[in-house]
DSSP file (Angstrom, degrees, kcal/mol; ACC not computed):
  #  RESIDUE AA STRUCTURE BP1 BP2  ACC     N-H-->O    O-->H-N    N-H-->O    O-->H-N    TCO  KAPPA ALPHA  PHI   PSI    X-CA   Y-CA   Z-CA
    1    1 A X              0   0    0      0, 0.0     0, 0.0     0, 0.0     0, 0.0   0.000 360.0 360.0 360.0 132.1   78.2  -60.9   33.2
    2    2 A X    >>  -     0   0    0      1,-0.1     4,-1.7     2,-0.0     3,-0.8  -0.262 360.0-113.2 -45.7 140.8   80.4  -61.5   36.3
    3    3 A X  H 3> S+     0   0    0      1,-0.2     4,-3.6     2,-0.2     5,-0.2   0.855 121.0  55.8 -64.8 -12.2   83.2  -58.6   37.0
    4    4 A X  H 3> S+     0   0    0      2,-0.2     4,-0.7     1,-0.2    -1,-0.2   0.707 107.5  44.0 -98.2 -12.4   85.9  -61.4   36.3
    5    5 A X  H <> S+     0   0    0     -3,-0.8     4,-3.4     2,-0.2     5,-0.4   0.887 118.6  51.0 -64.4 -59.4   84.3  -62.0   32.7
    6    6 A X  H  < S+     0   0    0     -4,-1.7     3,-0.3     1,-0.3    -2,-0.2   0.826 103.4  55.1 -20.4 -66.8   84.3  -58.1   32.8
    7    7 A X  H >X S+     0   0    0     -4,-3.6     4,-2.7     1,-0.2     3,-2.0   0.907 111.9  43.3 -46.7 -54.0   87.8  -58.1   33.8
    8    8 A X  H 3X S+     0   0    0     -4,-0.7     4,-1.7    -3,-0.4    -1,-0.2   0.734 107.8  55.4 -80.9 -17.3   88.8  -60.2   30.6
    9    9 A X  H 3< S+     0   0    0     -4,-3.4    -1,-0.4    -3,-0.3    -2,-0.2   0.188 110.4  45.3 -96.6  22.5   86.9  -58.6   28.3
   10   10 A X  H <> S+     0   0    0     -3,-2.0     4,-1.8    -5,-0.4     3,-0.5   0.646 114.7  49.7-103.8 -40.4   88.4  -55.4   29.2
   11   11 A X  H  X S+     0   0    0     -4,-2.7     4,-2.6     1,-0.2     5,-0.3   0.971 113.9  47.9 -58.3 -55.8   92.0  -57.0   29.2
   12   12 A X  H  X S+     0   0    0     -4,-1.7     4,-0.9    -5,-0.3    -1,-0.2   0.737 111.9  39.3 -80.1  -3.6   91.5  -58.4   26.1
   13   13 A X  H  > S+     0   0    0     -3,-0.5     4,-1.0     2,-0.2    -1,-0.2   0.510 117.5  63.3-118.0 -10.2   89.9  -55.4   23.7
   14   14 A X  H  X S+     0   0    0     -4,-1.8     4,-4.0    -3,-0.3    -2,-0.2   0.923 111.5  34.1 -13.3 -75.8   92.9  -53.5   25.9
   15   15 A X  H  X S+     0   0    0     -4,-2.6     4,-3.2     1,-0.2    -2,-0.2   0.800 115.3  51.0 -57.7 -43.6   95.2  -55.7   24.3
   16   16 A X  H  < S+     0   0    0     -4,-0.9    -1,-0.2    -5,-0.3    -3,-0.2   0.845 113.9  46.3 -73.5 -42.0   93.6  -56.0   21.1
   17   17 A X  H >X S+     0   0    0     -4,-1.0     4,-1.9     2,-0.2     3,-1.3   0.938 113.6  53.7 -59.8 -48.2   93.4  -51.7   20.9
   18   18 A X  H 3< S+     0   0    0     -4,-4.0     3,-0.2     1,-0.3    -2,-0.2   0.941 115.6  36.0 -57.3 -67.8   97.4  -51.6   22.1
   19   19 A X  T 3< S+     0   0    0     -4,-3.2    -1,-0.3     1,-0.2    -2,-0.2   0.459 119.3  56.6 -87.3  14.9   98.6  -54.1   19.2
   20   20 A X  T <4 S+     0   0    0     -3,-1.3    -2,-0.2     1,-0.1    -1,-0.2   0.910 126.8  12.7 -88.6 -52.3   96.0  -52.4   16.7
   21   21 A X  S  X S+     0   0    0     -4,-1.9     4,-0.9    -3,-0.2    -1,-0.1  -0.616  88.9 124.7-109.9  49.5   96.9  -48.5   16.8
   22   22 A X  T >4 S+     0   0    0      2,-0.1     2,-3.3     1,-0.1     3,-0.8   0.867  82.1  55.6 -71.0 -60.5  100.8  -49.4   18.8
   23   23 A X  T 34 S+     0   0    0      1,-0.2    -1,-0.1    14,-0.2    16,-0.1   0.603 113.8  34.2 -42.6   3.6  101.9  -47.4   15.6
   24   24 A X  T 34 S+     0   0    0     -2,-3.3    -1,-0.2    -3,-0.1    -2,-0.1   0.700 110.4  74.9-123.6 -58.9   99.8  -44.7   16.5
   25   25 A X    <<  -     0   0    0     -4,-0.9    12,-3.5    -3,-0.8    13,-0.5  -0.042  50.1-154.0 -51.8 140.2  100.0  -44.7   20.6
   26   26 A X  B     -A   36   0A   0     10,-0.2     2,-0.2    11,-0.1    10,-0.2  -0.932  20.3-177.4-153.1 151.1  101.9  -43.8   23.2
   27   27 A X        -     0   0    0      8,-0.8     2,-0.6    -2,-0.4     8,-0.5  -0.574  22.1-139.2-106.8 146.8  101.6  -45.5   26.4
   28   28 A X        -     0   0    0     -2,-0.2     6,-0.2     6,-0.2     5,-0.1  -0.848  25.5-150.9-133.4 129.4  103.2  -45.2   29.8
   29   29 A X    >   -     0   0    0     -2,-0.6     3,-3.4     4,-0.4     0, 0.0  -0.154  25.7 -96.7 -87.5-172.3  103.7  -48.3   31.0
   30   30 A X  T 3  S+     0   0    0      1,-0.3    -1,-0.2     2,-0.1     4,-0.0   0.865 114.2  65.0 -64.9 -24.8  103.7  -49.2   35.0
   31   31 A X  T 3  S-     0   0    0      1,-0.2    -1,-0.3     0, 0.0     3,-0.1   0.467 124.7 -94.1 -93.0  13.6  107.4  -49.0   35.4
   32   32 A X  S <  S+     0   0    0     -3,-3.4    -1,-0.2     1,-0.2    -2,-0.1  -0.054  88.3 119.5 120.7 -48.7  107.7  -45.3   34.6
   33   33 A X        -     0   0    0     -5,-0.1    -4,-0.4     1,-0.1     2,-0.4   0.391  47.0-149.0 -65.5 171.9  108.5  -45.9   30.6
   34   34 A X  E     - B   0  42A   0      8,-1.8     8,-1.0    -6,-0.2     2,-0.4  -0.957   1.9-152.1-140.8 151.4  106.9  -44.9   28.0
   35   35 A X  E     - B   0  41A   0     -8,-0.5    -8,-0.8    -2,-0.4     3,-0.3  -0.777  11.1-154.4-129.6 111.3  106.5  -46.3   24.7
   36   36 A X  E  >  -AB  26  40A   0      4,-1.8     4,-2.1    -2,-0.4   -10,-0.2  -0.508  60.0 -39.8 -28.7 108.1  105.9  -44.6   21.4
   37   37 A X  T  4 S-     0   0    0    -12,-3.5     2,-2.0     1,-0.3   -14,-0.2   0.883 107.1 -72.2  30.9  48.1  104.4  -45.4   18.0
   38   38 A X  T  4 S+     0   0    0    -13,-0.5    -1,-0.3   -16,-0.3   -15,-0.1  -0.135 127.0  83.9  55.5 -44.5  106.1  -49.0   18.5
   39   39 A X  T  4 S+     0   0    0     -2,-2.0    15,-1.4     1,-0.1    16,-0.5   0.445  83.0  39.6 -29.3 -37.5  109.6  -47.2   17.8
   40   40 A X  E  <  -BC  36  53A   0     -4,-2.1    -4,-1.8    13,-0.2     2,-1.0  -0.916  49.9-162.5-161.9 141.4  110.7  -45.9   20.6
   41   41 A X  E     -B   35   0A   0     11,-0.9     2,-0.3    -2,-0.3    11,-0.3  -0.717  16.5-165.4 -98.1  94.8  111.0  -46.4   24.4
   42   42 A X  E     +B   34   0A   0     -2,-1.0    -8,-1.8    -8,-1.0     2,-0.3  -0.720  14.3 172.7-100.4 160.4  111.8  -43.4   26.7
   43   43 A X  E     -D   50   0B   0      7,-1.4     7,-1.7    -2,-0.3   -11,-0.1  -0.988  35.6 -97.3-160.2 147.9  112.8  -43.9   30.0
   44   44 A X  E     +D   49   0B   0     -2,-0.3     2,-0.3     5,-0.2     5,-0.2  -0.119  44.8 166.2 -64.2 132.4  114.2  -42.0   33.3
   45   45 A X        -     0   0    0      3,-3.0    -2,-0.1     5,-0.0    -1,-0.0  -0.609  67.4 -30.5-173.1 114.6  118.0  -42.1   33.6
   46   46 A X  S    S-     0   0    0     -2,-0.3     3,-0.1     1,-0.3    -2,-0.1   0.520 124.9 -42.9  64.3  17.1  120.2  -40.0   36.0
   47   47 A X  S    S+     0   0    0      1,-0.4    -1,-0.3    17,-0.0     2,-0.1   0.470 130.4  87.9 120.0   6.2  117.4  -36.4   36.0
   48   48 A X  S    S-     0   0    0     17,-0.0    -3,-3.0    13,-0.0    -1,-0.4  -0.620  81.4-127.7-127.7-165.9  117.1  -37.0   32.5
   49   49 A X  E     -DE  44  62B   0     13,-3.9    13,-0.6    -5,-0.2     2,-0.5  -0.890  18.8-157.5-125.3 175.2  115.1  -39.0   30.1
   50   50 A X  E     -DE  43  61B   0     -7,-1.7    -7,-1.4    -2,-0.3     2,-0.3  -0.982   7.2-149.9-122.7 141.3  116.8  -41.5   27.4
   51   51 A X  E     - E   0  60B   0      9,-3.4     9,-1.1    -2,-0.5     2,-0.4  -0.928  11.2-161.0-103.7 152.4  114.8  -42.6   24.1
   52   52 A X  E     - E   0  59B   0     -2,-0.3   -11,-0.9   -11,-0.3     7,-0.2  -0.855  22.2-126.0-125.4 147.5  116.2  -46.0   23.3
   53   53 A X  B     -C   40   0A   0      5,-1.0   -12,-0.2    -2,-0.4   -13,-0.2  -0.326  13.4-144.7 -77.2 164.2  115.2  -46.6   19.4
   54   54 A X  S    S+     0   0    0    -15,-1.4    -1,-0.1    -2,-0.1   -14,-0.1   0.641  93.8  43.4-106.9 -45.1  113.2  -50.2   19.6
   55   55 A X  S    S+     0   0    0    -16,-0.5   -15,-0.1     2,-0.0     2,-0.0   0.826 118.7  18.4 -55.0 -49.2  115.0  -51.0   15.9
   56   56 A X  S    S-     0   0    0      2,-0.1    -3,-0.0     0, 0.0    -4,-0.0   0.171  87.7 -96.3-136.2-146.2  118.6  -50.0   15.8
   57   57 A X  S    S+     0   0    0     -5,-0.1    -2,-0.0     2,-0.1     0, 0.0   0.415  78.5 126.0-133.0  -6.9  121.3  -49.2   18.7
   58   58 A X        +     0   0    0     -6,-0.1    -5,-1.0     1,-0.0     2,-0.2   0.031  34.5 178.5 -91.6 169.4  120.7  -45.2   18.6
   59   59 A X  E     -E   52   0B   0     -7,-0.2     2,-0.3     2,-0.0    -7,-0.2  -0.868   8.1-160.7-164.5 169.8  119.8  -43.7   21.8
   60   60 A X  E     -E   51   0B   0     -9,-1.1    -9,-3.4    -2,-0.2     2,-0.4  -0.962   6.5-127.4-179.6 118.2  119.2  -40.1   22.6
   61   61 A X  E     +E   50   0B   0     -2,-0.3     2,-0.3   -11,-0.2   -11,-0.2  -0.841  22.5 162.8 -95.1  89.2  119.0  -37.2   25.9
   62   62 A X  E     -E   49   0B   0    -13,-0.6   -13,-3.9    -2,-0.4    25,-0.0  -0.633  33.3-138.2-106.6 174.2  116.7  -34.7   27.4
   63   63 A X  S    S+     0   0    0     -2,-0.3     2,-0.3   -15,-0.2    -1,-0.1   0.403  85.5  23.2-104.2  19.0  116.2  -33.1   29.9
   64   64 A X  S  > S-     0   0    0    -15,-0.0     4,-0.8     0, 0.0   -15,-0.1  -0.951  72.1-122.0-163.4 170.3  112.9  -33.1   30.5
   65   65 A X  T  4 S+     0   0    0     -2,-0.3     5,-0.1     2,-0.2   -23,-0.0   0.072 111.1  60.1-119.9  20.3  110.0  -35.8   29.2
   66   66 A X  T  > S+     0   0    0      3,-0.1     4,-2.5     2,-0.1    -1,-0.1   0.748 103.6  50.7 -99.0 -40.6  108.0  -33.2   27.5
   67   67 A X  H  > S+     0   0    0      1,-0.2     4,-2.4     2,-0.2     5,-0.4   0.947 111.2  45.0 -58.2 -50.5  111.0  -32.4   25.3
   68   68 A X  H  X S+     0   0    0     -4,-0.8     4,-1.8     2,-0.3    -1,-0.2   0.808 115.6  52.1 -71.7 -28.9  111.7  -36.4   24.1
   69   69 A X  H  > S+     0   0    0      2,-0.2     4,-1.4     1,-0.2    -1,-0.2   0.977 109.1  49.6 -56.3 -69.7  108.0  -36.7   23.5
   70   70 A X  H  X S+     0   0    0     -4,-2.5     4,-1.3     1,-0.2    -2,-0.3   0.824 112.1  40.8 -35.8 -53.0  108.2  -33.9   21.6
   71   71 A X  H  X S+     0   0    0     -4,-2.4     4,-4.2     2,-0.2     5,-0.8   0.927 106.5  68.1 -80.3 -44.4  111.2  -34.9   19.3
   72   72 A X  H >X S+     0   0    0     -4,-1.8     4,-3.2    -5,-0.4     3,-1.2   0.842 106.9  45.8 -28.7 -75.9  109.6  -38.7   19.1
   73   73 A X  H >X S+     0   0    0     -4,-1.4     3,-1.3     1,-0.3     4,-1.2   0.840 107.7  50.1 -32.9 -95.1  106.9  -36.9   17.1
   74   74 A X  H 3X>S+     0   0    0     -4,-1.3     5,-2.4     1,-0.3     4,-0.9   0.661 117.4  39.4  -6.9 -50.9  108.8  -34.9   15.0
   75   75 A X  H <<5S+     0   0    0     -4,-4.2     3,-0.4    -3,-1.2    -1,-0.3   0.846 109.8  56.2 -95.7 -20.6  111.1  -37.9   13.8
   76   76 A X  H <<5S+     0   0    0     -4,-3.2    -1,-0.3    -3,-1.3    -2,-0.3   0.667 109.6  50.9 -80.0   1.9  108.4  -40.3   13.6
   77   77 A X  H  <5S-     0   0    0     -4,-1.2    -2,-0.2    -5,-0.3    -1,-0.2   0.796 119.6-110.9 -83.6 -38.2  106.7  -37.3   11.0
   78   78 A X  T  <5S+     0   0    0     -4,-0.9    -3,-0.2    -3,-0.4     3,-0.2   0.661  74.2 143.9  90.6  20.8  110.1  -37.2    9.1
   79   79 A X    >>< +     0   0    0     -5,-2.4     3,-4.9    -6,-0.3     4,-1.2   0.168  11.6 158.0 -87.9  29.0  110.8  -33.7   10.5
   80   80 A X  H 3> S+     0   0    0      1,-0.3     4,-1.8     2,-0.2     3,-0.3   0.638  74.8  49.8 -22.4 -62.5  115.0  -34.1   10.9
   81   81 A X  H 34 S+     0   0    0      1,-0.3     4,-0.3     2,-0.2    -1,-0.3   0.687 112.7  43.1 -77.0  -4.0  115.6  -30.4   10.8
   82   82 A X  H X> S+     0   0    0     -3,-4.9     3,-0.8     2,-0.2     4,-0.7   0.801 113.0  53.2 -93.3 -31.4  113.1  -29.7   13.2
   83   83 A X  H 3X S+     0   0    0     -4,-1.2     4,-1.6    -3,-0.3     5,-0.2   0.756 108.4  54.9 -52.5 -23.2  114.3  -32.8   15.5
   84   84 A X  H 3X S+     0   0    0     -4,-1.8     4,-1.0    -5,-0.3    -1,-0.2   0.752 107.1  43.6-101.5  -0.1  117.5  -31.3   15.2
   85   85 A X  H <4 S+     0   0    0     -3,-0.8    -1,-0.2    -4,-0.3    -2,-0.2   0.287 112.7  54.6-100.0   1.3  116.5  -27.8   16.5
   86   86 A X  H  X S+     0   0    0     -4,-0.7     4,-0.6     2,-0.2    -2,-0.1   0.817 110.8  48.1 -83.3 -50.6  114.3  -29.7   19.5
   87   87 A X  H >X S+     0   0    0     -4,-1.6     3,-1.6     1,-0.2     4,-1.4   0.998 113.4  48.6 -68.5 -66.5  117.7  -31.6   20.5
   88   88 A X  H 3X S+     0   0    0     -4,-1.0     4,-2.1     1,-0.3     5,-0.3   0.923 109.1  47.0 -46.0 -41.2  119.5  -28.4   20.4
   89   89 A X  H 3> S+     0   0    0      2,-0.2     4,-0.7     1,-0.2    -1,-0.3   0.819 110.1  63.0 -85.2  -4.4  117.1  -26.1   22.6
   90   90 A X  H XX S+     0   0    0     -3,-1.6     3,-2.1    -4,-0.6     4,-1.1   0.988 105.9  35.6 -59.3 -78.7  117.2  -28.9   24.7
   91   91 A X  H 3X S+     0   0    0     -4,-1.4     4,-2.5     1,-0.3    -2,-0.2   0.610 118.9  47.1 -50.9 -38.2  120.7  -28.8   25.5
   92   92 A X  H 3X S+     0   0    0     -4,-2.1     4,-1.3     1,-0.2    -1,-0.3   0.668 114.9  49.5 -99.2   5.8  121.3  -24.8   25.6
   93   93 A X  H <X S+     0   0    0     -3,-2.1     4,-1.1    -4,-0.7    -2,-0.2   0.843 112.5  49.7 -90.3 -25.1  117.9  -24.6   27.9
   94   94 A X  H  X S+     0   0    0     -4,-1.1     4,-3.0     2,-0.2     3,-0.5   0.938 117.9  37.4 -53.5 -54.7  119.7  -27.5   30.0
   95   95 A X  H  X S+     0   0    0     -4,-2.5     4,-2.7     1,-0.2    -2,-0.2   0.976 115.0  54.0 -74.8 -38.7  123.2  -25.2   30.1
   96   96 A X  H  X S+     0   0    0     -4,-1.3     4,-1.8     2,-0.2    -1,-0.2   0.748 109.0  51.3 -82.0 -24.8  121.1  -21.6   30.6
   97   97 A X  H >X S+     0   0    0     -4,-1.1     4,-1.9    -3,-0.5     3,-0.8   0.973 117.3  41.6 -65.3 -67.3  119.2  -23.4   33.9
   98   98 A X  H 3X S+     0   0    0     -4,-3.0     4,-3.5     1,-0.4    -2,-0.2   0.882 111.4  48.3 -65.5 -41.1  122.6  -24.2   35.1
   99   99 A X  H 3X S+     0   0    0     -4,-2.7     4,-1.4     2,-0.2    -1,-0.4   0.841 112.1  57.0 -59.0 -45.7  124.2  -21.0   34.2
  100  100 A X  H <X S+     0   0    0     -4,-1.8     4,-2.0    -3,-0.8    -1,-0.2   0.863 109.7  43.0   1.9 -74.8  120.9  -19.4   36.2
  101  101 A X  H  X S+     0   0    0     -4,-1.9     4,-1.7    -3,-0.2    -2,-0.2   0.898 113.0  52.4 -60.6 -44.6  121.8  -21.3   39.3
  102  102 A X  H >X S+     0   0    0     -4,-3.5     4,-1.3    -5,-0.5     3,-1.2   0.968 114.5  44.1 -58.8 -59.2  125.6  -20.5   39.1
  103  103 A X  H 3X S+     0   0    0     -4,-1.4     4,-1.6     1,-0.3    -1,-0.2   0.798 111.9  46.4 -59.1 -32.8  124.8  -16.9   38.8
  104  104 A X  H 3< S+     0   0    0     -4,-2.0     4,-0.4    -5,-0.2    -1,-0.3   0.710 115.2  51.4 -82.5 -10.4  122.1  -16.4   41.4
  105  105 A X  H << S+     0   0    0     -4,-1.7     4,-0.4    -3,-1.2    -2,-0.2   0.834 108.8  49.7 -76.0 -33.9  124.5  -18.5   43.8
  106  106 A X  H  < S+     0   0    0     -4,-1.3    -2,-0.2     1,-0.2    -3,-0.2   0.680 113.5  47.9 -93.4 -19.6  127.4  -16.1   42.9
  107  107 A X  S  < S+     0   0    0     -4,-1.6    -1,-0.2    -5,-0.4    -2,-0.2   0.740 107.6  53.3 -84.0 -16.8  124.9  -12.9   43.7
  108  108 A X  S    S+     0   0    0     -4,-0.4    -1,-0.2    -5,-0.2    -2,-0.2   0.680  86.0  97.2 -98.4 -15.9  123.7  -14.1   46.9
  109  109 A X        -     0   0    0     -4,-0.4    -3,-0.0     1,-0.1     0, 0.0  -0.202  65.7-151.3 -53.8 162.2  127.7  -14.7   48.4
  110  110 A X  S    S+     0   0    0      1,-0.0    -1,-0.1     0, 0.0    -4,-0.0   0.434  78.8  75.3-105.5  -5.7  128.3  -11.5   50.4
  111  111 A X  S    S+     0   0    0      2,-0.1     2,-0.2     0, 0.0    -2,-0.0   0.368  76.5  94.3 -90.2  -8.6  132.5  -11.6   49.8
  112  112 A X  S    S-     0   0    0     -6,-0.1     2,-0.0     1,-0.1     0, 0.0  -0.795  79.9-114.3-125.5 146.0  132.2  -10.5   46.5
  113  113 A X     >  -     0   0    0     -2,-0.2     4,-2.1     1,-0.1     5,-0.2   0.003  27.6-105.8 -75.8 175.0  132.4   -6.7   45.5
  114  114 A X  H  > S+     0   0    0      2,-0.2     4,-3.2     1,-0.1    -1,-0.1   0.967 115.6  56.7 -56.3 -54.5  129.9   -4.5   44.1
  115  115 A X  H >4 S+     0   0    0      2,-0.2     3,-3.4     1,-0.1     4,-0.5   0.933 104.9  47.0 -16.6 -94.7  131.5   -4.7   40.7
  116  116 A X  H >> S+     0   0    0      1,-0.3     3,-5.1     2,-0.2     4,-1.5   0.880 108.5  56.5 -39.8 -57.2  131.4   -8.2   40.3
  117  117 A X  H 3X S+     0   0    0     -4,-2.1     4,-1.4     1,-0.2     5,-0.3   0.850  98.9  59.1 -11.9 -63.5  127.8   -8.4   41.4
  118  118 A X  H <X S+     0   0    0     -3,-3.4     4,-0.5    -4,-3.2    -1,-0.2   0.683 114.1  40.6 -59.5 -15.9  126.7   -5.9   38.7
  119  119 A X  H X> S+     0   0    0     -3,-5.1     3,-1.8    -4,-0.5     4,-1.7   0.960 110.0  54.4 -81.7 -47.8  128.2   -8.5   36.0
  120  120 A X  H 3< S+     0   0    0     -4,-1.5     4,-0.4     1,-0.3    -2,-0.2   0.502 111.0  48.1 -54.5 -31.9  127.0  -11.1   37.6
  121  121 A X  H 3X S+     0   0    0     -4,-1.4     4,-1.3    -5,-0.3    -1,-0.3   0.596 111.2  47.1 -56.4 -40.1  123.4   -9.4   37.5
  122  122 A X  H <X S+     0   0    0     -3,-1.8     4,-0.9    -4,-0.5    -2,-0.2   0.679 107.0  54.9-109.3   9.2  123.4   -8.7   34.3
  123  123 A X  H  X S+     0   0    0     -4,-1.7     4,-1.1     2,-0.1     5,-0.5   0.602 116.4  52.1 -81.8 -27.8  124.9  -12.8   32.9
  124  124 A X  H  > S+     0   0    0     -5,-0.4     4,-1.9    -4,-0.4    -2,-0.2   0.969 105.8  46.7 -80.8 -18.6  121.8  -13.5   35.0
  125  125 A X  H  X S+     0   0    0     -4,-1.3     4,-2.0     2,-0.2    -1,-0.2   0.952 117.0  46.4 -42.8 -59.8  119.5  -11.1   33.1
  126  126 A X  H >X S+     0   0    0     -4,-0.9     3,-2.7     1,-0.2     4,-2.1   0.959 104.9  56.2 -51.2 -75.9  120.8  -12.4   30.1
  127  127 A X  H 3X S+     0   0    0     -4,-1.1     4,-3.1     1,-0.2    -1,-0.2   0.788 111.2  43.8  -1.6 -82.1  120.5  -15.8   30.9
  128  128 A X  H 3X S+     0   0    0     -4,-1.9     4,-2.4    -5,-0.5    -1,-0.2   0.867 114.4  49.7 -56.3 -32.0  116.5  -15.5   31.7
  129  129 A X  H XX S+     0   0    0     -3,-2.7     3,-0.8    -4,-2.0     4,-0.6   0.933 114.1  48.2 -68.5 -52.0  115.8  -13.2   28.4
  130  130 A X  H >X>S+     0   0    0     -4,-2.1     4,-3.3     1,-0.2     3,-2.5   0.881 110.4  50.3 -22.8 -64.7  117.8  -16.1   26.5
  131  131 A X  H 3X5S+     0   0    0     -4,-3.1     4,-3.8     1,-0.3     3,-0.3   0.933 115.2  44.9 -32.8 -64.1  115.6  -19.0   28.4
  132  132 A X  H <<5S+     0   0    0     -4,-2.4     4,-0.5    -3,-0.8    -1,-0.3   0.311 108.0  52.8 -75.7  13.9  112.3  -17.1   27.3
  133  133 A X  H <X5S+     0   0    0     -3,-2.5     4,-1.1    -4,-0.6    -1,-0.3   0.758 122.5  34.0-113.6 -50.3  113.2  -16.4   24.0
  134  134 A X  H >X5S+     0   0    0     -4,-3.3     4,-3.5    -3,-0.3     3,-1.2   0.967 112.2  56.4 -59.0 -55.8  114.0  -20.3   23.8
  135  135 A X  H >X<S+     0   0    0     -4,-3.8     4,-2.1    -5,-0.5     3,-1.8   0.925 104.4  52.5 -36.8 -77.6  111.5  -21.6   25.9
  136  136 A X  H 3> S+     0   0    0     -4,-0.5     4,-1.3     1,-0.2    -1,-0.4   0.716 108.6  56.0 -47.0 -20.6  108.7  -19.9   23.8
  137  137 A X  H <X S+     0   0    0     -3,-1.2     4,-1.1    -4,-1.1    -2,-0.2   0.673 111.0  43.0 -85.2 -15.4  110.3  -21.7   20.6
  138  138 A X  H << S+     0   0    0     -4,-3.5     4,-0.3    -3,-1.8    -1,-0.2   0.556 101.8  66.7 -89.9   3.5  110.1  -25.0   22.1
  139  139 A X  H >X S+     0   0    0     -4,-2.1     3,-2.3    -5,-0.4     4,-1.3   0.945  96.3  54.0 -77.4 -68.5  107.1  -24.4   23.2
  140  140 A X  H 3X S+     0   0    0     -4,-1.3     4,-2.7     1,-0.3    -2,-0.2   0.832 110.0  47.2 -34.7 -46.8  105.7  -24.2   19.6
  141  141 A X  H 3X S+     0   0    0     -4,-1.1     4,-1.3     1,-0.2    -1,-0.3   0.871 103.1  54.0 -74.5 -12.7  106.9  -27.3   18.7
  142  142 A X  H <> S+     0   0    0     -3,-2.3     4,-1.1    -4,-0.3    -2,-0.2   0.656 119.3  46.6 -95.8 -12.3  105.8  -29.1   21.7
  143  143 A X  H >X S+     0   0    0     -4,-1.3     4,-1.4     2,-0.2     3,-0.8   0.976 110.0  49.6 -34.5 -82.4  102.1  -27.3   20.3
  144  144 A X  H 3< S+     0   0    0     -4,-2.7    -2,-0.2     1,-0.3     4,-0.2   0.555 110.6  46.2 -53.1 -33.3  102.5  -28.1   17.1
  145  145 A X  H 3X S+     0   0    0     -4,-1.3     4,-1.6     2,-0.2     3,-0.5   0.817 107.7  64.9 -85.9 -38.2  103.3  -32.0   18.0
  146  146 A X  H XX S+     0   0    0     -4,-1.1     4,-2.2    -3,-0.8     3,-0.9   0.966 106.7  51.4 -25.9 -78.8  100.0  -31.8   20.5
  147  147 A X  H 3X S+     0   0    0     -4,-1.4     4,-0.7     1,-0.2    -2,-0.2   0.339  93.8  51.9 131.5 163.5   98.6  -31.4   17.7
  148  148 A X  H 34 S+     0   0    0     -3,-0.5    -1,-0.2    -4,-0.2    -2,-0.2   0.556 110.2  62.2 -63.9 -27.5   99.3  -33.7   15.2
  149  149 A X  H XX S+     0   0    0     -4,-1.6     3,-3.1    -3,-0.9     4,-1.3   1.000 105.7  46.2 -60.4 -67.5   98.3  -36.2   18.1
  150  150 A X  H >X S+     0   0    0     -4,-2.2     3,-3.7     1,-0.3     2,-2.3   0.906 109.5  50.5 -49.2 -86.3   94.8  -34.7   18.2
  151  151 A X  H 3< S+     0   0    0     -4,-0.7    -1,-0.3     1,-0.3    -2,-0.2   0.544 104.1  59.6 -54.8  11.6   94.2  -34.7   14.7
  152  152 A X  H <4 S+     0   0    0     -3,-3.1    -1,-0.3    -2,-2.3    -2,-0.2   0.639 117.0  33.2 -94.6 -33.7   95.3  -38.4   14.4
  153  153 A X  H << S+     0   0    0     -3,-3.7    -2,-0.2    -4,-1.3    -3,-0.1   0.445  91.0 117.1-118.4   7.8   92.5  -39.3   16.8
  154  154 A X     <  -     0   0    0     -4,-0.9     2,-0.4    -5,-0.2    -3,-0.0  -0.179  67.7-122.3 -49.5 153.0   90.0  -36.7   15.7
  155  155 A X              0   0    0      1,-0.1    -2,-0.1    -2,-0.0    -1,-0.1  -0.914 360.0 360.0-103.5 131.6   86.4  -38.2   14.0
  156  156 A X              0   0    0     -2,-0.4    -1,-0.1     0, 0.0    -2,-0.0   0.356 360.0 360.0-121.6 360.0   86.1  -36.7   10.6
C-alpha cells in the first residue's frame, strides 16, 4: 500500500472509532476545544474555560480545564450532588488564589505598620491551609473521575 492509501485508511477507521465510542470519548480538537461524550464542548474564554451543553442553551465556568473535565464526568455519571460540590470548590479555590495574591501584595508594601502586617499574615495563612484542605478534596474527585475513564476502556 502507498502512504496516501495509508493516509485514508487511517482517516477513515479515525473517523469510524470517533462516531463509534463519541459517547464514550473525549477529544481535543485542533482549535483548542474539547469535546466530551457527544454532550458537551469545553472551550477557553477570558482565563477560564466554558462548557457549552451540545443539547440545550446551559453553559457553565471554571477556572481551570482539569476542573470542567472533571465535572463533565460527574454529570454525564448522574452525580448532581457531587457536580454541585466540584462547581463550588471551583469558585471558592478561584476567590482563595485571589485573596492569596491580595494578601502577599499587601505584606510586601513597606507603608504599612507592623500590626497590620501580622493580620495580614495570618488571612494569608489561612488562606493557604483553606486552599489545601480544598484542593485535596478536588483532588479526589478529579481521581475518582480518572478513573471511571480507565475502567471504561479497560479489557475484561
Amino acid at each position: 500500500m502507498t502512504d496516501k492509501n495509508n493516509e485514508k485508511l487511517e482517516k477513515f477507521f479515525s473517523k469510524d472509532f470517533i462516531l463509534k465510542y463519541k459517547n464514550l470519548i473525549i477529544l481535543q480538537n485542533e482549535d483548542g476545544t474539547y469535546d466530551l461524550f457527544d454532550r458537551y464542548c469545553i472551550t477557553k474564554w477570558k482565563n477560564r474555560y466554558k462548557i457549552i451543553f451540545r443539547y440545550n442553551s446551559n453553559e457553565k465556568i471554571f477556572s481551570s480545564i482539569k476542573n470542567a473535565v472533571t465535572w463533565c464526568i460527574f454529570d454525564y455519571r448522574n452525580r448532581f450532588t457531587e457536580c454541585n460540590r466540584i462547581e463550588y470548590l471551583d469558585k471558592i479555590l478561584s476567590s482563595i488564589d485571589n485573596g492569596i495574591v491580595i494578601h502577599k501584595s499587601l505584606l510586601n508594601k513597606k507603608s504599612i505598620d507592623y500590626s497590620d502586617k501580622l493580620i495580614y499574615a495570618s488571612k494569608l495563612s489561612e488562606e493557604i491551609s483553606r486552599k489545601k484542605y480544598m484542593q485535596e478534596e478536588m483532588n479526589s474527585f478529579i481521581v475518582q473521575s480518572r478513573i471511571w475513564q480507565s475502567e471504561k476502556f479497560s479489557v475484561k
